[in-house]
PANU-12700 format. One record per residue: z, y, x of N, C-alpha, C in turn; residue in one letter. Coordinates in steps of 0.001 Angstrom, whole numbers, padded with zeros to 6 digits, always signed. Example, Ala and Ser with C-alpha at 12.3 -4.5 7.8 and 13.67 -1.06 7.14 Angstrom:
REM residues 2
+007800-005690+013190+007800-004500+012300+007800-003300+013200A;+007080-002250+012850+007140-001060+013670+007870+000030+012900S;
//
This chain:
REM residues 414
-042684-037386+031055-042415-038103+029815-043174-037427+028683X;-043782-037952+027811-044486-037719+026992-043541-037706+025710X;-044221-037058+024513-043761-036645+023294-043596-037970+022797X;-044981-038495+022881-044957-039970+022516-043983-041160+022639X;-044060-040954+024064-042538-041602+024597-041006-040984+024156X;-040966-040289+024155-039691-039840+023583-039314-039306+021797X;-040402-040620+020997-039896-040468+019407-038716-041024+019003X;-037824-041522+020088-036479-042097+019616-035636-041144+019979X;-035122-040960+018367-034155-039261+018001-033027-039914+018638X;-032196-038836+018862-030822-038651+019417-030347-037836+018022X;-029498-038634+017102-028978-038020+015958-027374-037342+016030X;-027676-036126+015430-026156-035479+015426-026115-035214+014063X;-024150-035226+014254-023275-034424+012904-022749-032885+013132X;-022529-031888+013198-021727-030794+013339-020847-030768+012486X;-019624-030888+013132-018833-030354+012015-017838-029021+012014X;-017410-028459+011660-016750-027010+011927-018028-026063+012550X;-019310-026372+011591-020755-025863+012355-020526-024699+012882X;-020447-023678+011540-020139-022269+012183-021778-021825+012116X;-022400-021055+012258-023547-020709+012451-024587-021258+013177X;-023966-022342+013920-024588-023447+014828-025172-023164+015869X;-024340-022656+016430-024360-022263+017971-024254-023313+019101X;-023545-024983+018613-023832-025908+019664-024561-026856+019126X;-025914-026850+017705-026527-027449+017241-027528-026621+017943X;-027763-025037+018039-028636-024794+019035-028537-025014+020342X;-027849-024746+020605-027828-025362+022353-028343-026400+022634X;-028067-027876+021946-028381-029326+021422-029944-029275+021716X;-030604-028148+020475-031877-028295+019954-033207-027651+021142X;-031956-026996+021454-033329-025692+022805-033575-027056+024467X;-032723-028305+024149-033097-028883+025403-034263-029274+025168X;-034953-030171+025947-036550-030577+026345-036419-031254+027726X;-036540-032580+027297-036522-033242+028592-037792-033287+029255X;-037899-033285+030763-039192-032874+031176-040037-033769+030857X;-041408-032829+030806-042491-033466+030087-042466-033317+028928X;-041945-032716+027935-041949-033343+026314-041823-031333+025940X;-042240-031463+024439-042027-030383+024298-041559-030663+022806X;-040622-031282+022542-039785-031878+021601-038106-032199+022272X;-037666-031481+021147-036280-031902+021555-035785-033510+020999X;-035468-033957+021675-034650-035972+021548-033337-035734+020068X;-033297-033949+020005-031889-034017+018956-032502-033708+017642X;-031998-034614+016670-031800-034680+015066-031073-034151+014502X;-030168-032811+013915-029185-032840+013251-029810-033146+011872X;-028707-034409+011681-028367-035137+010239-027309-034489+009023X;-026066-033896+009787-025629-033195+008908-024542-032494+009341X;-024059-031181+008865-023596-030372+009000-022116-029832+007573X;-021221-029530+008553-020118-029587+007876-019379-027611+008147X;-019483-026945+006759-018979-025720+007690-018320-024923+005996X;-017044-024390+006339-016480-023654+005431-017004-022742+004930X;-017173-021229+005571-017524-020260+005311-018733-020425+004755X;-018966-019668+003556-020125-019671+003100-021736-018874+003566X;-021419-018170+003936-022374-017171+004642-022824-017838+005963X;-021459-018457+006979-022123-019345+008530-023066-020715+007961X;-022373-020976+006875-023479-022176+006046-025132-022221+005529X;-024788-020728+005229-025959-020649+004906-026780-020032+006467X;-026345-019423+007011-027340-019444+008671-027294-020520+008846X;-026353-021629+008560-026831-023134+009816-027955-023422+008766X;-027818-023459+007324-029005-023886+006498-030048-023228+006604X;-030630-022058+006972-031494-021036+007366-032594-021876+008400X;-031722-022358+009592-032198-022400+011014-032368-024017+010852X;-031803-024484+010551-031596-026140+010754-031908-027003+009243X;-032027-026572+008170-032363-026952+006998-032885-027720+006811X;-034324-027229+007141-035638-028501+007494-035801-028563+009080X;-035057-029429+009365-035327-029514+010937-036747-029919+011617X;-037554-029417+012568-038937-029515+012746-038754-030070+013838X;-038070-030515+014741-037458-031580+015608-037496-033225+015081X;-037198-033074+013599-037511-034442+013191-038834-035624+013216X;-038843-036605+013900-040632-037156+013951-040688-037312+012120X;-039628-037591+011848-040420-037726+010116-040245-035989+009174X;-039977-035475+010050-039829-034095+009225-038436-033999+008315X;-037457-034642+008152-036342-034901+007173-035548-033707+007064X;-034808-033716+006365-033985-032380+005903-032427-032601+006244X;-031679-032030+006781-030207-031873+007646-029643-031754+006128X;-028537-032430+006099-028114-032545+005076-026583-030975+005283X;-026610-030233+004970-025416-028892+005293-024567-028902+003379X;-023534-029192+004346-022064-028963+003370-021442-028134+003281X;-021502-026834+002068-020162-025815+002403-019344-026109+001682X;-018138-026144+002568-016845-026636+002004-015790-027011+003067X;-014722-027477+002505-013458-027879+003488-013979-029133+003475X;-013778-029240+005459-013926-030660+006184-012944-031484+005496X;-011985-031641+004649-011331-032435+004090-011669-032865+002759X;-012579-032485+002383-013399-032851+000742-014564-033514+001061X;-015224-033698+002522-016688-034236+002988-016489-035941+003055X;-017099-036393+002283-017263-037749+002354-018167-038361+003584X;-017577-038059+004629-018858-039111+006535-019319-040385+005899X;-018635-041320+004882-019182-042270+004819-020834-042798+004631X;-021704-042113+003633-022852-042269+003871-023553-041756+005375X;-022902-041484+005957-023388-041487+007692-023162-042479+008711X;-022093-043240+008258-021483-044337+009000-022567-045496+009454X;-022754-045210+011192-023995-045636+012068-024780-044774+011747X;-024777-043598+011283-026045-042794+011467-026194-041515+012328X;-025479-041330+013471-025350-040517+013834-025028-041009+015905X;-025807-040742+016793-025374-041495+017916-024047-040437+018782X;-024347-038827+017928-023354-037733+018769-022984-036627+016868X;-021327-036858+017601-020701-035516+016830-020696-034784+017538X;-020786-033458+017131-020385-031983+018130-019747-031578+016610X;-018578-030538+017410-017718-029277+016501-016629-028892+017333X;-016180-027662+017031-014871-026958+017236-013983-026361+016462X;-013270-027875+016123-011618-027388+014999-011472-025787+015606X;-010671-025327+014364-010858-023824+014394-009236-023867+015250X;-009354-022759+015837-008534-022676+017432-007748-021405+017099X;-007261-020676+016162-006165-019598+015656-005328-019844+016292X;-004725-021163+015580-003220-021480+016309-003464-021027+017726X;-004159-021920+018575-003810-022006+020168-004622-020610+020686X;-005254-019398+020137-005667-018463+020820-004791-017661+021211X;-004965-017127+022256-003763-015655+022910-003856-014265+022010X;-005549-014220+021365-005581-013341+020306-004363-013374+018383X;-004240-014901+018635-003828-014899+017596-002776-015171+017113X;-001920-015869+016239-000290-015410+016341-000192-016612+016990X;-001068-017360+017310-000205-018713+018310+000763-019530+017811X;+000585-019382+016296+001942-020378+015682+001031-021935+016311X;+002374-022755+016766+001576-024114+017032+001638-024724+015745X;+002359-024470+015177+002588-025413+013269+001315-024946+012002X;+000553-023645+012959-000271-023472+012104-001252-024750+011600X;-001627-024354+010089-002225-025146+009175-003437-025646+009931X;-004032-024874+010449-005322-025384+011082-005721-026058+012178X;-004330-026020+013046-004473-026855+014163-004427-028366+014039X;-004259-028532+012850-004219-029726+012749-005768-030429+012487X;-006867-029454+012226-007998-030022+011436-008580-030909+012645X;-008294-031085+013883-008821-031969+014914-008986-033785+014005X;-008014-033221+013320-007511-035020+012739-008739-035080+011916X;-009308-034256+010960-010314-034011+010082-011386-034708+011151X;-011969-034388+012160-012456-034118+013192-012494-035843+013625X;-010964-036468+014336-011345-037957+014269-011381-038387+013487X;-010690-038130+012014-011135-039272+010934-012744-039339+010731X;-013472-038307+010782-015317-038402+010609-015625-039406+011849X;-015161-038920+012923-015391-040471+014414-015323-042040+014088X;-013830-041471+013286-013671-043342+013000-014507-043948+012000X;-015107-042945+010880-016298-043619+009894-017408-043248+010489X;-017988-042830+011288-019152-042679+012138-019435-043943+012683X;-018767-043889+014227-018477-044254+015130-019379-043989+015719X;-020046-042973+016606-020794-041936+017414-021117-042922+018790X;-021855-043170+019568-021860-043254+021170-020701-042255+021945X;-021217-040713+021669-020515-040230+021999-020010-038647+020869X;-019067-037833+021418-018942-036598+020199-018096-036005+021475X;-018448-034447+021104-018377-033537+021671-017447-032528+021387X;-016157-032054+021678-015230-031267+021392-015254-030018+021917X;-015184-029104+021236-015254-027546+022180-013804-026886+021443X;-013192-026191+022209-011929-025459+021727-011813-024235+022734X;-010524-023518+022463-010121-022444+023362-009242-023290+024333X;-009217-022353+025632-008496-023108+027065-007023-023562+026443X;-006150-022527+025730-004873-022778+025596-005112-024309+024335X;-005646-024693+024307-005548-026059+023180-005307-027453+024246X;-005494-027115+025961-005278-028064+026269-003855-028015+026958X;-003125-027397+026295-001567-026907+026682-000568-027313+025682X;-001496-027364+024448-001249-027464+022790-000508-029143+022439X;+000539-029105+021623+001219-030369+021369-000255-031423+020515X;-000892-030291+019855-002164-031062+019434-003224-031926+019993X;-003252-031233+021653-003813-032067+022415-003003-033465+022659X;-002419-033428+023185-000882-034519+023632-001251-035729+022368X;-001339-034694+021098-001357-036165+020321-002560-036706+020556X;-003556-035983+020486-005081-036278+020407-005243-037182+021752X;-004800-036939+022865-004903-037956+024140-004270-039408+023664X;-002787-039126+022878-002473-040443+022433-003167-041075+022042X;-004194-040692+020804-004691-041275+020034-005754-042192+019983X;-006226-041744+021763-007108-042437+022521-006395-043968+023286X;-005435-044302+023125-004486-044968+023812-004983-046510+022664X;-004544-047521+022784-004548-049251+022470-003781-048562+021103X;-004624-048750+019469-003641-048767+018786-004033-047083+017963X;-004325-046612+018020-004949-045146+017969-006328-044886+017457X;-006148-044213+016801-007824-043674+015983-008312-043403+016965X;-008291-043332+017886-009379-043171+019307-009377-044120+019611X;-008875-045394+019855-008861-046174+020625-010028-046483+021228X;-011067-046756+020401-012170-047190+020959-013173-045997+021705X;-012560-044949+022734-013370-043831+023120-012503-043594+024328X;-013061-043664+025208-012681-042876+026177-012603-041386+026224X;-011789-040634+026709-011732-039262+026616-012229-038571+027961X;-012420-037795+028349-012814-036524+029295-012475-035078+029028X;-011710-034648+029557-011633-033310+029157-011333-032369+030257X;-012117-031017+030199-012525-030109+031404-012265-028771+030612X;-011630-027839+031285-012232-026104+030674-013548-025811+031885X;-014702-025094+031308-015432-025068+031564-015561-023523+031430X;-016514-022618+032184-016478-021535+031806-018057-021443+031972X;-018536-020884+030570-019940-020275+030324-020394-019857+031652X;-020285-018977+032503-020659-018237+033428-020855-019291+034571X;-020442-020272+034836-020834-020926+035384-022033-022234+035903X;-022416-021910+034321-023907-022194+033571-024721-021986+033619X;-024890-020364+034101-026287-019890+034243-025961-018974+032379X;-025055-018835+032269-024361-017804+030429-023997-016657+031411X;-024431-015086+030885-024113-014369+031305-022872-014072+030523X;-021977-014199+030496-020736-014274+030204-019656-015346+029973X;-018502-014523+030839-017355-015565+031201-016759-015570+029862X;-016835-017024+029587-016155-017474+028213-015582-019123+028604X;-014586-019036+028646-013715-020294+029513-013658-021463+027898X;-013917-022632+028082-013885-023263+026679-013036-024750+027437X;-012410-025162+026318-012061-026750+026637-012980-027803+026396X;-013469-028510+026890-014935-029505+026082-014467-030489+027112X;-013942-031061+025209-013455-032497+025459-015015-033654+024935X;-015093-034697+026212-016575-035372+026257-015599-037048+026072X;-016152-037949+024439-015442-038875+024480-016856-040206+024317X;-016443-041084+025698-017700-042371+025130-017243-043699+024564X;-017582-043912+023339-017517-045297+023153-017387-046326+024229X;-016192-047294+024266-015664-048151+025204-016895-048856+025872X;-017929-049426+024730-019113-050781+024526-019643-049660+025706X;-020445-048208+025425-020890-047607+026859-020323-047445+027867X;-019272-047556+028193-018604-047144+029496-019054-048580+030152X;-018707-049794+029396-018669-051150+030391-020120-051463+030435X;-020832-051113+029736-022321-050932+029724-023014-050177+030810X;-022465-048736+031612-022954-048342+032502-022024-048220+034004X;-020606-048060+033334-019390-048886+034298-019139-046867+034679X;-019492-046454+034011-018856-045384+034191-018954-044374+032744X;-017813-043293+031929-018185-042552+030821-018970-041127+031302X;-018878-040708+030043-019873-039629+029915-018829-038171+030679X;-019514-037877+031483-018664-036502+032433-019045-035031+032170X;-018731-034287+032919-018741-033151+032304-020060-032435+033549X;-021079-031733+033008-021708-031468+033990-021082-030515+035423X;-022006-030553+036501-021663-029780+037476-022186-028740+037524X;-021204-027517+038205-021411-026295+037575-022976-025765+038460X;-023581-024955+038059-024916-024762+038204-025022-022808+038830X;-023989-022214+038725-023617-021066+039063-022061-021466+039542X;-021882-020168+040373-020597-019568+041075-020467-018125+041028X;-019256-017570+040781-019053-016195+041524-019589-015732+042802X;-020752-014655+042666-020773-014302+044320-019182-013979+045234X;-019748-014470+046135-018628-013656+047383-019225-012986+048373X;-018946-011953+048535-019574-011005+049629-019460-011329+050773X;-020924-011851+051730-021435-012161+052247-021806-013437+052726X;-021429-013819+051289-020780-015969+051734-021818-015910+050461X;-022698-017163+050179-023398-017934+049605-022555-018763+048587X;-023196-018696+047644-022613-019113+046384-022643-020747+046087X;-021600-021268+046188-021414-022569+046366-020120-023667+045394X;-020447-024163+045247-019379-025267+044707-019445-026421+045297X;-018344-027390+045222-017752-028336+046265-018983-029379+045677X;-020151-029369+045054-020793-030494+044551-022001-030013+044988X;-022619-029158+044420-024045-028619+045008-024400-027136+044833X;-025393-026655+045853-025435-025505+046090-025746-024698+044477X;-025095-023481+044223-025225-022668+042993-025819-021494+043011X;-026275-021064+042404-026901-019506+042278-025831-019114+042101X;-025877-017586+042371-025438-016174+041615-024911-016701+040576X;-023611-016019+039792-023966-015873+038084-024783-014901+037785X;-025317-015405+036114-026307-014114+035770-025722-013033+035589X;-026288-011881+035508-025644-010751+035187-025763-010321+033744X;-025418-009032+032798-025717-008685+031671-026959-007900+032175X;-027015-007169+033441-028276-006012+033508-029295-006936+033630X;-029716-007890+034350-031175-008483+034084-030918-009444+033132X;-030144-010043+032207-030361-010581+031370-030715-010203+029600X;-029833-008990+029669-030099-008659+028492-030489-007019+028427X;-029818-006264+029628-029817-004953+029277-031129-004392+029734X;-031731-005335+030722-032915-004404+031214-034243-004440+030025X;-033654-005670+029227-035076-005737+027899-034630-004655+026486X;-033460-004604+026510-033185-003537+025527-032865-002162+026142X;-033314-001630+027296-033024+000043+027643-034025+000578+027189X;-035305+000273+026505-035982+000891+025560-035581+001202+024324X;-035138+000424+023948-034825+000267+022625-034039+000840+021674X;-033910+001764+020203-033451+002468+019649-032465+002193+018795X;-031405+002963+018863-030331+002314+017442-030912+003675+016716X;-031398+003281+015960-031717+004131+015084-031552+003650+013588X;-031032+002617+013281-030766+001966+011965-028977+001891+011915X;-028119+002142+010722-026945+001978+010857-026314+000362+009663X;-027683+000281+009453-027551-000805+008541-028731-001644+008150X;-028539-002930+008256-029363-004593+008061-030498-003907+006822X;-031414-004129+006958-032581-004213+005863-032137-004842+004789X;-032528-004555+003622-032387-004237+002229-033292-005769+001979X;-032819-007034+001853-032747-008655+001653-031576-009202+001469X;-032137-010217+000482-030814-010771+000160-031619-012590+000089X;-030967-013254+000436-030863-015101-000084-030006-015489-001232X;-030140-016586-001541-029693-017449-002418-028930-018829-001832X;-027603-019234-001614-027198-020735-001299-026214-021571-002114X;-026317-022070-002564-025110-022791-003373-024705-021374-004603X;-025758-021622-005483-025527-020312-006235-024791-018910-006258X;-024790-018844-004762-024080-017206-004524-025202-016711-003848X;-025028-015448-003615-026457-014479-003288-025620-013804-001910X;-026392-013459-000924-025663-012640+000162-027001-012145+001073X;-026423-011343+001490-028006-010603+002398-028115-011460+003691X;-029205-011449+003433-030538-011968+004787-031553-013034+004169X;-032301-013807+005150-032040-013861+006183-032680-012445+007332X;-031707-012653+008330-032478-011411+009252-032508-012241+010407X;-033351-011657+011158-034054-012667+012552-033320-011919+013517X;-032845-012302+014771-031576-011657+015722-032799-010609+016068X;-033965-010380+016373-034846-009082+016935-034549-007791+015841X;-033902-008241+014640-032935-007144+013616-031949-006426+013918X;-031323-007075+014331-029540-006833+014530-029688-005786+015748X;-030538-004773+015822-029960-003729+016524-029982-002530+015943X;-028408-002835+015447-027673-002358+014134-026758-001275+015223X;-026403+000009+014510-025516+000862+015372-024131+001072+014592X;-023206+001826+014985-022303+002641+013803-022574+003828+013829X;-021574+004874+013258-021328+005829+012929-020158+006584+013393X;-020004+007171+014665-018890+007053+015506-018198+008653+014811X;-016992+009102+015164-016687+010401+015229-016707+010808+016651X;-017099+012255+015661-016852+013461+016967-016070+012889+018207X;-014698+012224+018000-013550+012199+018689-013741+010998+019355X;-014301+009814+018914-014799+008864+019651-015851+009186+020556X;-017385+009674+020115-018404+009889+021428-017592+010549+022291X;-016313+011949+022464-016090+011975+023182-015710+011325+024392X;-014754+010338+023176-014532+008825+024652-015319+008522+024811X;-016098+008061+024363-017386+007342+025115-017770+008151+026636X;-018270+009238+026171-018847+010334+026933-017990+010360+028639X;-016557+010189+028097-015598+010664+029119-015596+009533+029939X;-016332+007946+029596-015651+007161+030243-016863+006539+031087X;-016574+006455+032567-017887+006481+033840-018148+004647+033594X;-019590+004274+034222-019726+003228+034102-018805+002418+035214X;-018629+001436+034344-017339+000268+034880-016399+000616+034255X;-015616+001899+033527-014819+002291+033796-013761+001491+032338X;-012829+002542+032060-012093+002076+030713-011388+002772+030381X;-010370+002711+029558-009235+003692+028838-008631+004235+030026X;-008644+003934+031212-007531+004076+032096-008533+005716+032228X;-009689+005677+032307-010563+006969+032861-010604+008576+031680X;-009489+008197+030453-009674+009131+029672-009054+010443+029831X;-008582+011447+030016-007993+012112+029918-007003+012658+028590X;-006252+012915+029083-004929+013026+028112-004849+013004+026429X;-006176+014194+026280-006430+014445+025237-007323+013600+024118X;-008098+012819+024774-008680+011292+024413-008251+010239+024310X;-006710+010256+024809-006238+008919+024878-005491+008849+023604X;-004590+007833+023637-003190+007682+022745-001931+007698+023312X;-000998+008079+022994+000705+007443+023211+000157+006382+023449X;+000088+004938+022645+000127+003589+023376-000557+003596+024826X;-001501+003967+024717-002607+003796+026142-002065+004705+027429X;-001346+005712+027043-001100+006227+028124+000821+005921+028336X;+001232+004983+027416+002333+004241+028218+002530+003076+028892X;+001369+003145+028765+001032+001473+029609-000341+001393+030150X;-000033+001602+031327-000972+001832+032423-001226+001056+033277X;-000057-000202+032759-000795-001671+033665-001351-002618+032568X;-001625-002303+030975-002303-003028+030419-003532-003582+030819X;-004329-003964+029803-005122-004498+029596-006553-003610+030191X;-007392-003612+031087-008719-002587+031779-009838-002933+031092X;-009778-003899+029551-010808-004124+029484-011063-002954+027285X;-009986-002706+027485-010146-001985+025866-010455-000672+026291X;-011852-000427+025852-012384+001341+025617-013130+000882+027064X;-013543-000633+027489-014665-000657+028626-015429-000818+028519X;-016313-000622+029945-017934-000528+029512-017945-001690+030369X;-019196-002468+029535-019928-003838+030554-020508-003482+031787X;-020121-004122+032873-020170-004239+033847-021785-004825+034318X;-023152-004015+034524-024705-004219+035018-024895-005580+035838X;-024259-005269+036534-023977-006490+037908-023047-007627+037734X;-022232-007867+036890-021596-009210+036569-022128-009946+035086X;-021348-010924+034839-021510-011390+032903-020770-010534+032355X;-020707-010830+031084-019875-009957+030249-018540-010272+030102X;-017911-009815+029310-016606-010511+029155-016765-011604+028014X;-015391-012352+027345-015945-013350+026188-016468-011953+024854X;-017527-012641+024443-017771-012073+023194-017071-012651+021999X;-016419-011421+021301-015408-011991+020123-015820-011364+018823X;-015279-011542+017615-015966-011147+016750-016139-009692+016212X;-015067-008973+016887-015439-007472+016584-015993-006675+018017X;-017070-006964+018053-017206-006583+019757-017988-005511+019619X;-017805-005067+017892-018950-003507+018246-017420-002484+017876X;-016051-002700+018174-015242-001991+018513-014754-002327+020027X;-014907-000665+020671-014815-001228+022155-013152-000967+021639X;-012544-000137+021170-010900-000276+021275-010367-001859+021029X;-010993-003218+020670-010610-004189+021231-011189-005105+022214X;-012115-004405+023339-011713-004481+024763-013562-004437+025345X;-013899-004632+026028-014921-004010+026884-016323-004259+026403X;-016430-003294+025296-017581-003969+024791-018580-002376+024515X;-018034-001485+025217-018854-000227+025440-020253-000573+026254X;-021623-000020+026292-022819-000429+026529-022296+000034+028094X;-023060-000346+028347-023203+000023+030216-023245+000997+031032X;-024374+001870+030366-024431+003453+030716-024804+003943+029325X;-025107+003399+028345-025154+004759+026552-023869+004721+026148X;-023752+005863+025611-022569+006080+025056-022160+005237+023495X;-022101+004178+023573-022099+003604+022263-021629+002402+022609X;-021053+001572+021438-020577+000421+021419-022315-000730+021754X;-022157-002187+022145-023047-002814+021862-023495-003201+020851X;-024448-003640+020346-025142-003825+019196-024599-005434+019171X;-025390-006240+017269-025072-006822+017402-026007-007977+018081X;-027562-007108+018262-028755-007857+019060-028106-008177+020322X;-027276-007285+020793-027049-007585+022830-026362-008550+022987X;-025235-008526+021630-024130-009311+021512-024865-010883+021243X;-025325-011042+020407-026319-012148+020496-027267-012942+021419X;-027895-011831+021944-028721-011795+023516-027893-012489+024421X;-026064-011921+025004-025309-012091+025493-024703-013837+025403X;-024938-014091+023919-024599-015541+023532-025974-016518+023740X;-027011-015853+023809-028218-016400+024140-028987-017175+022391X;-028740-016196+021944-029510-016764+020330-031003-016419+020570X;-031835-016966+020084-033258-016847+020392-033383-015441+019519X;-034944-014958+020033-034911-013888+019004-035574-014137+017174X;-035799-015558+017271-036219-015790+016032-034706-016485+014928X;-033996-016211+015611-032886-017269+014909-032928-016223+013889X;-032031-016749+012650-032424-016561+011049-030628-016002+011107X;-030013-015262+010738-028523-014654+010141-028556-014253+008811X;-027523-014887+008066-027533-014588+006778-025845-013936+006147X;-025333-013074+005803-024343-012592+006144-024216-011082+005827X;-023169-010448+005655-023453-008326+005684-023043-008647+007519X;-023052-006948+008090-022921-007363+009636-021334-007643+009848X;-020254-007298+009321-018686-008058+009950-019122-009595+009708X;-019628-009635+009214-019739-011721+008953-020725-011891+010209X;-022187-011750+010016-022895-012189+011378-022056-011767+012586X;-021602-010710+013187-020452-010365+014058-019168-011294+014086X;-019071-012248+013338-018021-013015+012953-018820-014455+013763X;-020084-014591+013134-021079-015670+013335-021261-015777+015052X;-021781-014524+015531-022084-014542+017257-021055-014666+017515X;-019393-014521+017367-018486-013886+018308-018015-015800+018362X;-017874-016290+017157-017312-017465+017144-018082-018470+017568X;-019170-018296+017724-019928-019235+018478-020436-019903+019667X;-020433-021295+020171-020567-021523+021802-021980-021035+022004X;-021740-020774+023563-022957-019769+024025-023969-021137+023751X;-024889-020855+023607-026263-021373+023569-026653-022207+024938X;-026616-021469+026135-026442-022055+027359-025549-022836+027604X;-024161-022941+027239-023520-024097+027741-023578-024945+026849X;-024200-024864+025147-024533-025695+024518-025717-026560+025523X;-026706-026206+026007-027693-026856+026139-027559-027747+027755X;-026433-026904+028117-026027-028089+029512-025741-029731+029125X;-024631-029114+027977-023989-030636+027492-025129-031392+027184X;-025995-030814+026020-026967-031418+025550-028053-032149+026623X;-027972-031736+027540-029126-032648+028813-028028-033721+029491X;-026386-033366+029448-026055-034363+030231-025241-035130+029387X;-025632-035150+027932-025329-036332+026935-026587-037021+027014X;-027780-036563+027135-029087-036902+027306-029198-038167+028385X;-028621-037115+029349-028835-038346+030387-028299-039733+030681X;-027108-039601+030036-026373-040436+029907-026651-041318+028926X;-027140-041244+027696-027550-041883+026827-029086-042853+027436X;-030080-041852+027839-031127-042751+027953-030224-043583+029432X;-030045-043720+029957-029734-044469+031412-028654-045878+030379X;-028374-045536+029078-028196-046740+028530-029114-047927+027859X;-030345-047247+028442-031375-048513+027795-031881-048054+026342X;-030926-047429+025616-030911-047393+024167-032264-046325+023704X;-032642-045449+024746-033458-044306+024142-034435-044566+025085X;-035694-043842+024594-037285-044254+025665-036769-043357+026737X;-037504-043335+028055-037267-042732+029123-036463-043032+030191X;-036866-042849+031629-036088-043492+032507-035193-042331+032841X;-033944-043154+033021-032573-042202+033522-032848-041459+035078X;-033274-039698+034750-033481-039195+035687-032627-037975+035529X;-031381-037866+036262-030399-037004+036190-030986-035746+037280X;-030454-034375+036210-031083-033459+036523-029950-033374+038180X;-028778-033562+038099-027788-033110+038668-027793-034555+040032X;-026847-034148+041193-027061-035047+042387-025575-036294+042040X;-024886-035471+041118-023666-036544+040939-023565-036717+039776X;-022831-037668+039017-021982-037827+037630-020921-037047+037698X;-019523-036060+038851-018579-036003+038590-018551-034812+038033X;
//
């Protein structure tokens, strides 16, 4: 397929952007033959001011566009954004209502304020009205009374009505993402497509498995690789490489008349701390694989050494030979859970941590480092962004609607 052939954009909204971690995923596909991505982002919806200004950094002037046009990025509360001048302009939403309430990290109130912003979320659907839109959350949201309503809502009679729903937890690592990060991604198609191709939009098939020792890596659909590991994915390109900086270069931007440092390009961010004496010791003390459990008395704490069937992953080191664990937003403290380097004695940077999420090395961060660390940790990996993105792809052109003949990368729809 030619470039030529494929000038009919596939337009998106983000909303709850975040640093735009599934607007990249979206953007890094390339259907074969073409060396243009089919995705448009049109506009972008994101609170924080600093993740706003990275999605505006990277996606601003989008160069994906055949007319060159400019992504329209909103900072502010999804409840002050007027969708209406988008209404029909957009064929896919992607976002992930913010997930506090339903995380195990977090107090788990279900009445929290924010679990509700999903509604934020369909009211932009119902003035859209998308082909399709893309939901990403944490696993416990599909346990959540929020879900329950949100399935209703898909029912005769319901701000969904007109969408079919799909919904799967999916785990990064099964992607070909060197790290296990389990997500809910809810996939919804407009009714008019379903009877149009007589089947909706599904969730891809997984493309990796867990090895098993001496058994071939397989899933009940088609044969899988290995998962990747962190050592050939990220660690074997940075074991050269120096922390020798304890802090982001001396730049600052301008967005919505506030000033904040960057932009910095992720080949930056191998940013270190400043540990004590009493910490390198832990470090020092603790063997690769290992964790708090490997400290000796005098390194540990009261808490850690009264509970010895906790948690193996706080004060651990990443594991060479598997993915990582989920990356969260303080992951250059290993005391909240396995985010010690592999064999150096030091926490990971926030380059590996990035690497780990699969950000290119040119992506743009704008932010001090707890905010970009805020930016990678909260963001969908890049890789399982770009799965969805080929099998919304596929599904879309096999509707007639986009140039190109429907050639599914995968042997099934289920």
């Amino acid at each position: 397929m030619t470039d030529a052939a494929n000038s009919r954009e596939i337009r998106t909204i983000d909303l709850f952007a975040g640093c735009g971690g599934l607007t990249e995923g979206f953007r890094s596909f390339r259907p074969e033959g073409s060396t243009r991505s089919p995705y448009h982002p049109v506009a972008a919806v994101e609170m924080e001011h600093w993740a706003a200004s990275t999605y505006l950094a990277n996606f601003g002037a989008d160069e994906s566009a055949v007319d060159g046009s400019r992504v329209k990025v909103t900072w502010g509360k999804i409840e002050s954004w007027d969708p209406r001048p988008f209404a029909g302009g957009a064929e896919v939403i992607l976002g992930g209502p913010p997930c506090q309430g339903f995380s195990g990290l977090g107090n788990g109130d279900p009445k929290g304020e924010k679990n509700h912003l999903w509604q934020e979320y369909v009211s932009v659907v119902q003035t859209v009205k998308p082909k399709v839109f893309v939901m990403e959350n944490v696993d416990r949201f599909l346990r959540s009374p929020e879900y329950e309503a949100m399935h209703e809502a898909s029912k005769r009679g319901g701000a969904l009505e007109d969408y079919h729903i799909e919904t799967k937890v999916l785990n990064a690592a099964d992607y070909g993402v060197a790290q296990r990060r389990r997500r809910v991604i809810v996939l919804a198609t407009r009714h008019d497509l379903v009877e149009e191709r007589g089947i909706p939009l599904l969730h891809p098939v997984a493309t990796h498995a867990k090895p098993v020792k001496g058994e071939p890596a397989v899933s009940s659909d088609v044969n899988c690789k290995p998962w990747v590991t962190v050592g050939e994915s990220v660690f074997a390109s940075t074991r050269n490489l120096v922390v020798d900086r304890l802090d982001l270069p001396a730049r600052s931007c301008e967005n919505w008349d506030k000033v904040l440092p960057g932009p910095f390009r992720t080949s930056e961010l191998h940013i270190g701390r400043q540990p004590t004496e009493h910490s390198l010791r832990r470090y020092r003390a603790i063997p690769e694989g290992g964790n708090r459990h490997d400290l000796p008395e005098e390194l540990s704490t009261p808490n850690w050494i009264g509970h010895k069937s906790g948690s193996g992953d706080v004060m651990g080191r990443l594991r060479l030979n598997e993915p990582s664990v989920t990356i969260r937003t303080e992951f250059y403290k290993p005391e909240k859970g396995r985010y010690l380097h592999p064999t150096k004695d030091r926490p990971i940077t926030h380059l590996e941590a990035a690497m780990i999420q699969g950000f290119p090395m040119d992506f743009k961060w704008c932010g001090s480092k707890a905010q970009i660390a805020r930016q990678i940790g909260n963001a969908v990996p890049i890789g399982l962004g770009h799965v969805l993105a080929q099998r919304v792809y596929e599904y879309l052109t096999g509707t007639g609607d986009f140039a190109g003949p429907y050639q599914p990368m995968f042997p099934t729809l289920g």
